[in-house]
C-alpha positions in Angstrom: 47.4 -31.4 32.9 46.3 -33.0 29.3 44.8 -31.3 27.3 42.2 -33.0 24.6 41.9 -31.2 21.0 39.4 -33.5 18.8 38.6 -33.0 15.0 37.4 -34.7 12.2 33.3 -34.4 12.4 31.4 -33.2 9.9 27.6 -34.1 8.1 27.9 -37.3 6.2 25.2 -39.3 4.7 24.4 -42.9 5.4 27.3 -45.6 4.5 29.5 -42.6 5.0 32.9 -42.6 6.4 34.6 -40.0 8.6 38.3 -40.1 10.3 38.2 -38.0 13.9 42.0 -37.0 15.2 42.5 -36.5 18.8 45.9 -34.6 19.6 46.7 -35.1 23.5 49.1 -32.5 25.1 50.9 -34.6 27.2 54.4 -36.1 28.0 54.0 -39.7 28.3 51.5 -39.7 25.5 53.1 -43.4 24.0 51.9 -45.1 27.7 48.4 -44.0 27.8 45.4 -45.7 27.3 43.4 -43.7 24.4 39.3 -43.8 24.7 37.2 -42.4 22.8 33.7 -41.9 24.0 30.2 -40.2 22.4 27.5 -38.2 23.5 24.0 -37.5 22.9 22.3 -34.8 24.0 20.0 -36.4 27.0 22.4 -39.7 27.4 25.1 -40.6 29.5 28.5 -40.6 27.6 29.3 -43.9 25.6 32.7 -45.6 25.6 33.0 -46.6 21.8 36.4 -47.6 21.4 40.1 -47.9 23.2 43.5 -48.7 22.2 46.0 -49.5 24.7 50.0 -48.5 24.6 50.8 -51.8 22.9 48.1 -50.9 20.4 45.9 -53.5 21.7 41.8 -52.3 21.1 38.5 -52.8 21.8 35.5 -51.9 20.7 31.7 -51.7 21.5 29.6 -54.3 20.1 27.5 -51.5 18.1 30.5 -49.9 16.0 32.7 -53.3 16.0 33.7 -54.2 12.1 32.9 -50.5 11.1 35.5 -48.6 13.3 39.5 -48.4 13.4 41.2 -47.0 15.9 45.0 -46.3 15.7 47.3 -43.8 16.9 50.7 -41.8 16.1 52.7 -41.6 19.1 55.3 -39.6 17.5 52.3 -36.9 16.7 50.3 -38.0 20.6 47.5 -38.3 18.1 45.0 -40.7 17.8 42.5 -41.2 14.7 39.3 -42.8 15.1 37.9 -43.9 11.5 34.3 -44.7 11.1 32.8 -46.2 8.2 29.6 -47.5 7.1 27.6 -44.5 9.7 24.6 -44.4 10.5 22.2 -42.3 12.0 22.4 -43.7 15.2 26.3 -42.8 15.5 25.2 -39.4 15.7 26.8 -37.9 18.7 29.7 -35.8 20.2 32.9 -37.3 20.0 35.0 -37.1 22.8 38.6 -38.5 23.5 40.3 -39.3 26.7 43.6 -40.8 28.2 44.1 -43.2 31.1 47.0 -44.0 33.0 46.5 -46.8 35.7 43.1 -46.7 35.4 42.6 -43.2 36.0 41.3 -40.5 33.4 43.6 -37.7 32.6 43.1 -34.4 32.3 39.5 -32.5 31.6 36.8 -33.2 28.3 37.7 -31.4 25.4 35.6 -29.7 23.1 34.5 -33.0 21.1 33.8 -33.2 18.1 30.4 -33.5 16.1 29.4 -35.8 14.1 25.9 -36.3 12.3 24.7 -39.0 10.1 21.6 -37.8 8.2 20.6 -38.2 4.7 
């Protein structure tokens, strides 16, 4: 069973930056696909950003050109940085592994992050 522990969030102004870790307890970690996905309270959850095994990614159209997403797969962490915020990034942060097209394991905690002058 993975296990998702994301961190990172935090207050930050307008034209902030912020860089959220996701450490994934599982064997394997190196072949996953990593997601990470946002929240607001009311809205469906949001796939923001993946990064395949190879270390291909993608992005959605509204954070493309602001946020990087790498990972570590000696650590089975992956780091989302996210610059120039803004208020509408506001959410929970969640991250999630896929093997075969299949999601792994249960939500974490997620992480929050605000964007509010």
């Amino acid at each position: 069973q993975v296990q998702y522990v994301e961190s990172g969030g935090g207050l930050v102004q307008p034209g902030g930056s912020l860089r959220l870790s996701c450490a994934a307890s599982a064997s394997g970690f190196s072949t996953y696909l990593m997601e990470w996905y946002r929240q607001v309270p009311g809205k469906q959850r949001e796939l923001v950003a993946s990064i395949g095994s190879g270390g291909t990614t993608t992005y959605a159209d509204s954070v493309k050109g602001r946020f990087t997403l790498s990972r570590d797969n000696a650590k089975s962490t992956v780091y989302l940085q996210m610059n120039s915020l803004k208020p509408e990034d506001t959410a929970v942060y969640y991250c999630r592994a896929r093997r075969f097209g299949v999601q792994l394991g249960n939500w974490g905690q997620g992480t929050q992050v605000t964007v509010s002058s």
